[in-house]
VEXLOTOR-791881 format. One record per residue (C-alpha): residue number from 1; residue in three letters; chain; x, y, z. Coordinates in Angstrom, 1 decimal. Example, Ala and Ser with C-alpha at 12.3 -4.5 7.8 and 13.67 -1.06 7.14 Angstrom:
residues 2
<site><n>1</n><res>ala</res><chain>A</chain><u>12.3</u><v>-4.5</v><w>7.8</w></site>
<site><n>2</n><res>ser</res><chain>A</chain><u>13.7</u><v>-1.1</v><w>7.1</w></site>
END
This chain:
residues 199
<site><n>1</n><res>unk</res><chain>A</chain><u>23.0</u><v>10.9</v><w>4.4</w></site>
<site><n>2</n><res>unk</res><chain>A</chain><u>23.8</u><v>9.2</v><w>7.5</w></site>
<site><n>3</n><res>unk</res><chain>A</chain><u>20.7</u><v>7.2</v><w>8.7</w></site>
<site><n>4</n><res>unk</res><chain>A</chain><u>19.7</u><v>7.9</v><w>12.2</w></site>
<site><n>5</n><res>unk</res><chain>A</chain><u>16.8</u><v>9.2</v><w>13.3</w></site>
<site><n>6</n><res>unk</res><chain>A</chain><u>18.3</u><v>12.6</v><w>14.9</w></site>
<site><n>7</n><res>unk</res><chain>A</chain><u>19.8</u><v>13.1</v><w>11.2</w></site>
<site><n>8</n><res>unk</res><chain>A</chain><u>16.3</u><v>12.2</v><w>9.5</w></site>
<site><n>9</n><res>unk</res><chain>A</chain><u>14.4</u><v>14.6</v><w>12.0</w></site>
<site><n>10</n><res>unk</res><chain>A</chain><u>16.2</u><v>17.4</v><w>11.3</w></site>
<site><n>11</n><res>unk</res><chain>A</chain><u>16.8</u><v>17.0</v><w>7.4</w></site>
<site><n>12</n><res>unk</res><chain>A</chain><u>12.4</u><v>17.0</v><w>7.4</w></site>
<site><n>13</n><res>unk</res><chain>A</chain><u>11.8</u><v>19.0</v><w>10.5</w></site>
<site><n>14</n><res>unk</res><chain>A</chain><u>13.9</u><v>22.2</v><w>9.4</w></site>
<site><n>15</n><res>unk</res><chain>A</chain><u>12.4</u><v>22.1</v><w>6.0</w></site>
<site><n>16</n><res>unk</res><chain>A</chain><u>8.7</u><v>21.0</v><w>7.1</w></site>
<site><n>17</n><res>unk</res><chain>A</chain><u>7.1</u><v>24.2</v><w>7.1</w></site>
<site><n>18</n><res>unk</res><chain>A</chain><u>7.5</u><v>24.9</v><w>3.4</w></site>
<site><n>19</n><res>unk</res><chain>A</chain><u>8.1</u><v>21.8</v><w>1.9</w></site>
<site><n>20</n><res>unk</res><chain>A</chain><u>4.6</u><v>21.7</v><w>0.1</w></site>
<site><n>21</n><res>unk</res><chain>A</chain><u>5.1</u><v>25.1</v><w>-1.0</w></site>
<site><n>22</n><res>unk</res><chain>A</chain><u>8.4</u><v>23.7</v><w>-2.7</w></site>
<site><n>23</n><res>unk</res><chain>A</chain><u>7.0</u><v>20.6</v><w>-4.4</w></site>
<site><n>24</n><res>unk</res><chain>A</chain><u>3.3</u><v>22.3</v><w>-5.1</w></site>
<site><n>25</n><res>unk</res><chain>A</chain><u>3.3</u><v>20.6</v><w>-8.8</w></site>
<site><n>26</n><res>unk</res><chain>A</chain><u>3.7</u><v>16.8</v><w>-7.4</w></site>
<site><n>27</n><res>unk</res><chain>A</chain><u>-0.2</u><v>16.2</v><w>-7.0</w></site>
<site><n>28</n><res>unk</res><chain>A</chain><u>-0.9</u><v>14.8</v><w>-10.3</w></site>
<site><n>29</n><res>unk</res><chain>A</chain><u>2.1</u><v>12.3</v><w>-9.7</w></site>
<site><n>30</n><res>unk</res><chain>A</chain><u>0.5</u><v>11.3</v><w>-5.9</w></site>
<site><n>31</n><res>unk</res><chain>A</chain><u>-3.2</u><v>10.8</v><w>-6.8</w></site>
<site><n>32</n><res>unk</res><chain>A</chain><u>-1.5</u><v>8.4</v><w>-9.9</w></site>
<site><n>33</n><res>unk</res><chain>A</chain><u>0.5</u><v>6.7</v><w>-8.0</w></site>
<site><n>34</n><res>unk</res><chain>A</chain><u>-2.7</u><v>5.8</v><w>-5.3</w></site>
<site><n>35</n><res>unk</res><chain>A</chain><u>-4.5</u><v>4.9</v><w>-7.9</w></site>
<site><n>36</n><res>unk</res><chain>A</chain><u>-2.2</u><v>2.3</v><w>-9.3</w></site>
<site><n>37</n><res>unk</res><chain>A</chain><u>-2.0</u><v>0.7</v><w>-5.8</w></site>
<site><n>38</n><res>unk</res><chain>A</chain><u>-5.5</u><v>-0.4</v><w>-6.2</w></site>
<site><n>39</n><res>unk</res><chain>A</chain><u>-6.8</u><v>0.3</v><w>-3.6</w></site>
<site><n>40</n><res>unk</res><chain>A</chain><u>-11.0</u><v>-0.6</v><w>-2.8</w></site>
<site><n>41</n><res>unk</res><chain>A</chain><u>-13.2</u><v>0.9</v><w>-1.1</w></site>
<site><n>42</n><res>unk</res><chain>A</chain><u>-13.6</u><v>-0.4</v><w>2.6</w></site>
<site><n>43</n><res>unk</res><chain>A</chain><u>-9.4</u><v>-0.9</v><w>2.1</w></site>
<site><n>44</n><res>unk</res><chain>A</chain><u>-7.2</u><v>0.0</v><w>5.4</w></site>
<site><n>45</n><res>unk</res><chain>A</chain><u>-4.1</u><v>1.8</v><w>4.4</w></site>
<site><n>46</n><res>unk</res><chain>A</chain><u>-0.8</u><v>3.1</v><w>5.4</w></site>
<site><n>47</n><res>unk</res><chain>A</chain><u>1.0</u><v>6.2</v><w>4.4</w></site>
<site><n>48</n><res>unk</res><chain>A</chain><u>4.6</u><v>5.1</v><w>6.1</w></site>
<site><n>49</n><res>unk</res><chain>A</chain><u>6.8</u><v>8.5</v><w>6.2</w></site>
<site><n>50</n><res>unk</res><chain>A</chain><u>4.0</u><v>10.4</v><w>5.3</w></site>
<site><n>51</n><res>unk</res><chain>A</chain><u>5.4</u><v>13.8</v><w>5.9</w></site>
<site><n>52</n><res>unk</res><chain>A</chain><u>3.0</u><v>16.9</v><w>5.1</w></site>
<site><n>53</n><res>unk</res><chain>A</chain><u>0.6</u><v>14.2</v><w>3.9</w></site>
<site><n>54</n><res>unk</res><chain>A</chain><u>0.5</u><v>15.1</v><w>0.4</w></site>
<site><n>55</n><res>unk</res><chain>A</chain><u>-1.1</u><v>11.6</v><w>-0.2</w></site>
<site><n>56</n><res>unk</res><chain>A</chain><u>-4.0</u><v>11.1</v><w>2.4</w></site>
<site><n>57</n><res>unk</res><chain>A</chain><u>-6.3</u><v>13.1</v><w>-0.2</w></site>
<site><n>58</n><res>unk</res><chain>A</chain><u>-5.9</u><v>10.5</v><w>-2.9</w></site>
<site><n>59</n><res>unk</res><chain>A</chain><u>-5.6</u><v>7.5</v><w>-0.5</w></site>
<site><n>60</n><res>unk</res><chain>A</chain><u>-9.1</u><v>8.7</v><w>1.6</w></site>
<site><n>61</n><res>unk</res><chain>A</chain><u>-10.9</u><v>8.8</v><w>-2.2</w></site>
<site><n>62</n><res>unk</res><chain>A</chain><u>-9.7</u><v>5.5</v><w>-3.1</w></site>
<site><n>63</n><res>unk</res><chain>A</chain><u>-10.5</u><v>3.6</v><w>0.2</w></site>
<site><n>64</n><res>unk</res><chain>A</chain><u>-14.1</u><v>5.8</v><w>0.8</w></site>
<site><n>65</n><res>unk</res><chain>A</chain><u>-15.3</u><v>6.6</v><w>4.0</w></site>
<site><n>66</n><res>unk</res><chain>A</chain><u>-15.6</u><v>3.1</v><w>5.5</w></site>
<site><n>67</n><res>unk</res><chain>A</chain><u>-12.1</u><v>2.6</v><w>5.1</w></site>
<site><n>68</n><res>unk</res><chain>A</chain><u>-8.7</u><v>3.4</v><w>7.2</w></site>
<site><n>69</n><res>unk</res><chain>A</chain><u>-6.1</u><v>6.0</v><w>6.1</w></site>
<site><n>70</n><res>unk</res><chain>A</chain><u>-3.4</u><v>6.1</v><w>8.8</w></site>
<site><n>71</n><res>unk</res><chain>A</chain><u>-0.1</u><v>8.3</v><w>7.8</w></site>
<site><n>72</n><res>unk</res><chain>A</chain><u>2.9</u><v>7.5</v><w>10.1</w></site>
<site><n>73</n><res>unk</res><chain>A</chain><u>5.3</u><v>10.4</v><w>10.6</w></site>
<site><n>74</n><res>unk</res><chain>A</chain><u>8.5</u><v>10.5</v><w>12.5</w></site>
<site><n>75</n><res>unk</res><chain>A</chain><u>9.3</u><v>13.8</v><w>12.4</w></site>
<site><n>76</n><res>unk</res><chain>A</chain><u>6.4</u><v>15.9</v><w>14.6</w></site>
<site><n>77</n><res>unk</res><chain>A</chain><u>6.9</u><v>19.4</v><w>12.5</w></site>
<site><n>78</n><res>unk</res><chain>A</chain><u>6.0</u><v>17.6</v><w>9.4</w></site>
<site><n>79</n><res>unk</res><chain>A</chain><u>2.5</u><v>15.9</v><w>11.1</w></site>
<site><n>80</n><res>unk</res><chain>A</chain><u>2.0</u><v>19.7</v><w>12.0</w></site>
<site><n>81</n><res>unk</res><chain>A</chain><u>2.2</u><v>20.7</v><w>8.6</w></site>
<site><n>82</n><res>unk</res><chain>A</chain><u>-0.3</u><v>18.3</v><w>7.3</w></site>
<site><n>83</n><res>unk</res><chain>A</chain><u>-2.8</u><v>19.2</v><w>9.8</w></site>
<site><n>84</n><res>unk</res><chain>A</chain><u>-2.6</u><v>22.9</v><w>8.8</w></site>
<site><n>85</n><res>unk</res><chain>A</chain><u>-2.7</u><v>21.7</v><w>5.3</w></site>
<site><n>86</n><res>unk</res><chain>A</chain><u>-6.5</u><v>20.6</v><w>6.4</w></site>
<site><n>87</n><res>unk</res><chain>A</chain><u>-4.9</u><v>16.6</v><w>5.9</w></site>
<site><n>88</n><res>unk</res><chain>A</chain><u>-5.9</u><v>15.1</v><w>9.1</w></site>
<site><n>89</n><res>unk</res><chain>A</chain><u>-9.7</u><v>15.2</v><w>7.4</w></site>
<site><n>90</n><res>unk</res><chain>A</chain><u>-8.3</u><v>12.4</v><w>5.4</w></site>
<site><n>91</n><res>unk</res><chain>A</chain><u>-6.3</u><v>10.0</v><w>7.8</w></site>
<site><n>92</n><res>unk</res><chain>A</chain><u>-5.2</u><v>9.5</v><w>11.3</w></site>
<site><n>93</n><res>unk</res><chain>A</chain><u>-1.7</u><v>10.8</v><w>12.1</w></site>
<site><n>94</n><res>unk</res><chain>A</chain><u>0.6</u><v>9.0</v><w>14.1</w></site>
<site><n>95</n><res>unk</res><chain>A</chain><u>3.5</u><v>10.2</v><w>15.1</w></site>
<site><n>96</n><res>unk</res><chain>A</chain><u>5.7</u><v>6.8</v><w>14.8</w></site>
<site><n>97</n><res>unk</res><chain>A</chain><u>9.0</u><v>4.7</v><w>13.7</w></site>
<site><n>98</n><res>unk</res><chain>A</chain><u>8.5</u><v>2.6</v><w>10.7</w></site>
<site><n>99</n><res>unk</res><chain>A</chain><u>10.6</u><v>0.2</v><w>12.3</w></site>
<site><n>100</n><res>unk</res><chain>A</chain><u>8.2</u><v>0.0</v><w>15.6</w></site>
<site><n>101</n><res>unk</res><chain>A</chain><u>4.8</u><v>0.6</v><w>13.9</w></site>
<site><n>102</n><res>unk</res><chain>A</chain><u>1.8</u><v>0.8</v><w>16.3</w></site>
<site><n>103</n><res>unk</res><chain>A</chain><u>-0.1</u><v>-1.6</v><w>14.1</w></site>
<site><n>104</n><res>unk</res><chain>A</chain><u>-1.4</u><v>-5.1</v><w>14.6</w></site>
<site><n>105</n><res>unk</res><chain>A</chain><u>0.4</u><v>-7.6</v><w>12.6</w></site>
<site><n>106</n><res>unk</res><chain>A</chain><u>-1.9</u><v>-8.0</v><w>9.0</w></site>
<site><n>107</n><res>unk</res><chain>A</chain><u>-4.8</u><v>-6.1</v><w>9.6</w></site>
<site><n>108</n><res>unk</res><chain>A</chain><u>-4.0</u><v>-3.6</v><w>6.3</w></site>
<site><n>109</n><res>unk</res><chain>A</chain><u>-4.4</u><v>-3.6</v><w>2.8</w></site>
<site><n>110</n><res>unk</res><chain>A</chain><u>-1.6</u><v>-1.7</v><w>1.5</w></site>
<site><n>111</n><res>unk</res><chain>A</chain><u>1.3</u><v>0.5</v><w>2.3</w></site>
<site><n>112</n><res>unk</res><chain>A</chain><u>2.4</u><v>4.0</v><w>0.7</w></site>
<site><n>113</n><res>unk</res><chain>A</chain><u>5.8</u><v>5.1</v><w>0.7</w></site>
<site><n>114</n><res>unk</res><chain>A</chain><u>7.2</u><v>8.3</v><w>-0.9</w></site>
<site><n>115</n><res>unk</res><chain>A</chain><u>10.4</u><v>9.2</v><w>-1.0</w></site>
<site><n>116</n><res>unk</res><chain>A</chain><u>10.4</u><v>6.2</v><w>1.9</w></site>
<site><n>117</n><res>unk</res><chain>A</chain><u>13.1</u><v>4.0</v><w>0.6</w></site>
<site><n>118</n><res>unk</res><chain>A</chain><u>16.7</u><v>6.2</v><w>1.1</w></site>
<site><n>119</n><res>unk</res><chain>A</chain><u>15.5</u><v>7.3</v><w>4.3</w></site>
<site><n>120</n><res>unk</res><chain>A</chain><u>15.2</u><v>4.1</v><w>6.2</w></site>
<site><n>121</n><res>unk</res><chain>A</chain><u>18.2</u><v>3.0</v><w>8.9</w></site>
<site><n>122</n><res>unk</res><chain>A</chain><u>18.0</u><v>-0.4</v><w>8.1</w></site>
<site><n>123</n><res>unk</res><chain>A</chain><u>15.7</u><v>-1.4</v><w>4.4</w></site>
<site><n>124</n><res>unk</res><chain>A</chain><u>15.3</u><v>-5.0</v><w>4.9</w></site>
<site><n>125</n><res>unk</res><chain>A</chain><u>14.3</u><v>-5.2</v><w>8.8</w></site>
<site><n>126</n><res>unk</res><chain>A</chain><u>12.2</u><v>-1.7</v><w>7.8</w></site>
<site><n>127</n><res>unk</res><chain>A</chain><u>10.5</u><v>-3.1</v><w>4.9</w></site>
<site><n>128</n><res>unk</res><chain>A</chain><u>9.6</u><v>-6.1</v><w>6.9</w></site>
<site><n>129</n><res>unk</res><chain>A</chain><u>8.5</u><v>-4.6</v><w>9.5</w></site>
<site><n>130</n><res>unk</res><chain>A</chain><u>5.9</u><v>-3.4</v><w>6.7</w></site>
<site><n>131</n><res>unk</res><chain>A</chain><u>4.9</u><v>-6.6</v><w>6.0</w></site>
<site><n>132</n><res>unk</res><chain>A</chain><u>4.2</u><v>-7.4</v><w>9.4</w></site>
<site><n>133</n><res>unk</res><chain>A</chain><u>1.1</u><v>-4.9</v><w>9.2</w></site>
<site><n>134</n><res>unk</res><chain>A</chain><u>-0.2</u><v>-5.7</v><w>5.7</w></site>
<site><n>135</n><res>unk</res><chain>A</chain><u>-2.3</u><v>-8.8</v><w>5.3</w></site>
<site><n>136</n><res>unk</res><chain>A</chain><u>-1.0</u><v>-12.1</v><w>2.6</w></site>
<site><n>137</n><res>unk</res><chain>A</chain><u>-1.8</u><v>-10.7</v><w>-0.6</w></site>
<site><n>138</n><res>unk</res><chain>A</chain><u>-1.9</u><v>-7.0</v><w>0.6</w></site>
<site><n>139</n><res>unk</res><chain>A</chain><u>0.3</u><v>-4.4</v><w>-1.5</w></site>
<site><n>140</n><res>unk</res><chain>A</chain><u>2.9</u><v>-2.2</v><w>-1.1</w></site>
<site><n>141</n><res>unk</res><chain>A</chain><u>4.0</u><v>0.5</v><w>-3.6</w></site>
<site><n>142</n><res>unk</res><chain>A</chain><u>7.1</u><v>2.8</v><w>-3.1</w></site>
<site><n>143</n><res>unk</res><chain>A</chain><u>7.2</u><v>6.0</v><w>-5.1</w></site>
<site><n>144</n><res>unk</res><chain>A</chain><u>8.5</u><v>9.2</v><w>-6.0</w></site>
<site><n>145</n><res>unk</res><chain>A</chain><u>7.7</u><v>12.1</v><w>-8.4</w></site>
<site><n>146</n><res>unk</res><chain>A</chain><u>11.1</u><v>11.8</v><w>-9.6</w></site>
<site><n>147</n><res>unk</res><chain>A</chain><u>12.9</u><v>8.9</v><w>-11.2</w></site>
<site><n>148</n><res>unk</res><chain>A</chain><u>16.3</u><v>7.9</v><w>-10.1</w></site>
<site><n>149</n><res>unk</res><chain>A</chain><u>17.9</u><v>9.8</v><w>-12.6</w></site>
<site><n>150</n><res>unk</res><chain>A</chain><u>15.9</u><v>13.4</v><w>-12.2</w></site>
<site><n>151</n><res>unk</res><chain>A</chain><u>16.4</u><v>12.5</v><w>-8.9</w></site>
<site><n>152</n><res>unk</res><chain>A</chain><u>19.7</u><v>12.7</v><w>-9.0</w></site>
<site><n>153</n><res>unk</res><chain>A</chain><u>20.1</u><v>15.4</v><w>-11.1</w></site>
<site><n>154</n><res>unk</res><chain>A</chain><u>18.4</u><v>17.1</v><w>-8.7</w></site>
<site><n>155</n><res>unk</res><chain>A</chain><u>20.7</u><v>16.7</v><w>-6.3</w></site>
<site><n>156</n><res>unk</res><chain>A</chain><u>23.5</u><v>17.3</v><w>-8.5</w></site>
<site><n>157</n><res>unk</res><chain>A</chain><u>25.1</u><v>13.6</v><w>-7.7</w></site>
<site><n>158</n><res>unk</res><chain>A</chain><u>25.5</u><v>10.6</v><w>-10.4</w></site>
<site><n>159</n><res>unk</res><chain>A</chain><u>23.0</u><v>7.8</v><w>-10.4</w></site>
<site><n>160</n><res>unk</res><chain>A</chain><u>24.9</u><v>4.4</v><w>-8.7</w></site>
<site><n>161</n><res>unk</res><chain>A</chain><u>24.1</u><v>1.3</v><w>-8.6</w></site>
<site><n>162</n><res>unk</res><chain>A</chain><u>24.2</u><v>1.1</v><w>-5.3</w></site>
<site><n>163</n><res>unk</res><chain>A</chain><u>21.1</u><v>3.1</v><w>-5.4</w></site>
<site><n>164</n><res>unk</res><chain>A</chain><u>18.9</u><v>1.0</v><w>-3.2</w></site>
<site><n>165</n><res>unk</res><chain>A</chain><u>15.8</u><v>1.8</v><w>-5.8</w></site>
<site><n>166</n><res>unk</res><chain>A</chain><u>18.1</u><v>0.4</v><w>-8.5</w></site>
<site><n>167</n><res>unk</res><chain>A</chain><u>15.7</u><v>-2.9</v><w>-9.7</w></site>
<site><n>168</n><res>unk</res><chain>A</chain><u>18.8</u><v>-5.4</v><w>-9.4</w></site>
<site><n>169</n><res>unk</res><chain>A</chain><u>19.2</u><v>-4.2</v><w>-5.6</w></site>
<site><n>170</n><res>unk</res><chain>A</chain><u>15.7</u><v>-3.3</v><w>-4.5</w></site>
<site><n>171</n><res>unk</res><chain>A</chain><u>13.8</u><v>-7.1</v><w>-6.1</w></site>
<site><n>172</n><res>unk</res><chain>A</chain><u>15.9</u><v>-8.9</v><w>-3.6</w></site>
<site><n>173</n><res>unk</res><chain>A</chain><u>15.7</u><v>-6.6</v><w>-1.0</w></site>
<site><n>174</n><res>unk</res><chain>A</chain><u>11.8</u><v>-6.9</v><w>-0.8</w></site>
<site><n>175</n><res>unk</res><chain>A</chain><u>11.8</u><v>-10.8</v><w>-1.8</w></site>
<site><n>176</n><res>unk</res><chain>A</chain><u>13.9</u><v>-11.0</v><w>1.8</w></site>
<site><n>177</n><res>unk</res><chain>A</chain><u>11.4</u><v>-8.7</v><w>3.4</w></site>
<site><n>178</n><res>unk</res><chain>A</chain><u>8.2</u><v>-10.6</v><w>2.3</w></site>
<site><n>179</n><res>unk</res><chain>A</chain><u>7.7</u><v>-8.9</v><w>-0.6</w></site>
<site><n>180</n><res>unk</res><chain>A</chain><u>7.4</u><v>-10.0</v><w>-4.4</w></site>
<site><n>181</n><res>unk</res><chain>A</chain><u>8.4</u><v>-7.1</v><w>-6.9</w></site>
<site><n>182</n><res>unk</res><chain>A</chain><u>5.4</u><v>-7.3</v><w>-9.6</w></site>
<site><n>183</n><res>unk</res><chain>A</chain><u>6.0</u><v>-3.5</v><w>-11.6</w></site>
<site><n>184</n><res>unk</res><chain>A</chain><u>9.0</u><v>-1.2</v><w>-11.5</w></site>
<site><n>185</n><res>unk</res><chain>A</chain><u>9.0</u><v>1.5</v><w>-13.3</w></site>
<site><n>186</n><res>unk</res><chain>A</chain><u>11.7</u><v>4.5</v><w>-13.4</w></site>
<site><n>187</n><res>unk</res><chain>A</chain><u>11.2</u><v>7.2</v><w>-15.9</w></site>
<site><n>188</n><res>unk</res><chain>A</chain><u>12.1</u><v>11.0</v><w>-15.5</w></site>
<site><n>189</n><res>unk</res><chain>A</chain><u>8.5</u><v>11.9</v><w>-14.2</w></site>
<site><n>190</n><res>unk</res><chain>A</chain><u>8.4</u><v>9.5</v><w>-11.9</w></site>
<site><n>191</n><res>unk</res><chain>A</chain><u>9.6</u><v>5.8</v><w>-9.5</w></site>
<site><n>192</n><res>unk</res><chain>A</chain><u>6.9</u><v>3.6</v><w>-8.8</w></site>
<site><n>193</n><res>unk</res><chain>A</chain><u>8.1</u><v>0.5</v><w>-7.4</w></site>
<site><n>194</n><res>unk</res><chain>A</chain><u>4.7</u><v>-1.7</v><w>-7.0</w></site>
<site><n>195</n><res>unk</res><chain>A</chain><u>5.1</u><v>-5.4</v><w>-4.8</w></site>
<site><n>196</n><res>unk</res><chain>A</chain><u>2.5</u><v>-7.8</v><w>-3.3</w></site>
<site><n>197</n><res>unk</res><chain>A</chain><u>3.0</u><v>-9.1</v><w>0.4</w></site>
<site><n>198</n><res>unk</res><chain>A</chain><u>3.9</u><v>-12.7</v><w>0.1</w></site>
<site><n>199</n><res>unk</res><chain>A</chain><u>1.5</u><v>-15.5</v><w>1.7</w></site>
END
């Protein structure tokens, strides 16, 4: 997939409208992946490529009403399906680069990504560019309802190793970005790649 935004806004725009229809049976997989972000209540978070929203429900329980969902789109027909999904209840959404976030630097908790990692032009300066917004100690978790193989399956290619969610590729990758890799997990139900923001 070649990774420019013009490719990336198409690929989600032209599928947007029933994308949720197609993946109706990931909710369980979301609302367990928030939950081992562990996230408090009072917590500001980011959903980064946040698409139909799927996870502002889970992310609004876990932070409560005093805290800060934000979901950060860059493709507008996507932010158009979550508010007709009724999602914009749960977070504000921002139609926004991950690369050029609207965000002060270390002001949030935690960052959600699903599905986040293939999609970015350029991981490292992306992923730091997370960083940037998430305070010393803060958390980042990268996720998917498929593991890399299923995934792949999926998409009827071969797993590589140059997968960027492979561990020996994506630990280094965040330790550049200002990110320690503390759980990775990659089973056939799901990819949850959990780090902490370094200090």
């Amino acid at each position: 997939m070649a990774h420019d935004h013009t490719h990336v806004q198409e690929f989600f725009g032209s599928r947007a409208a029933d994308w949720d229809a197609r993946f109706a049976g990931d909710g369980p997989a979301y609302a367990a992946a928030v939950a081992d972000l562990g996230l408090r209540p009072g917590d500001a978070v980011l959903d980064a490529g946040c698409g139909t929203g799927r996870a502002l429900p889970p992310l609004r329980g876990a932070v409560g009403a005093r805290g800060t969902v934000l979901g950060v789109d860059l493709t507008p027909e996507m932010l158009t399906a979550a508010v007709r999904a009724g999602r914009r209840a749960a977070g504000q959404l921002l139609l926004a680069d991950v690369s050029r976030l609207p965000v002060r630097s270390a002001v949030l908790d935690a960052v959600f990504g699903a599905g986040l990692i293939a999609h970015l032009p350029h991981p490292g300066e992306n992923l730091r560019e997370l960083a940037r917004v998430v305070r010393p100690g803060g958390r980042l978790a990268l996720f998917h309802p498929l593991g890399r193989a299923a995934l792949a399956a999926r998409q009827g290619r071969r797993i590589t190793d140059e997968d960027l969610r492979a561990e020996p590729i994506l630990r280094p990758l965040l330790a550049g970005s200002g990110w320690r890799l503390e759980s990775y997990t990659d089973e056939d139900s799901r990819f949850l790649a959990l780090a902490v923001r370094h200090c």
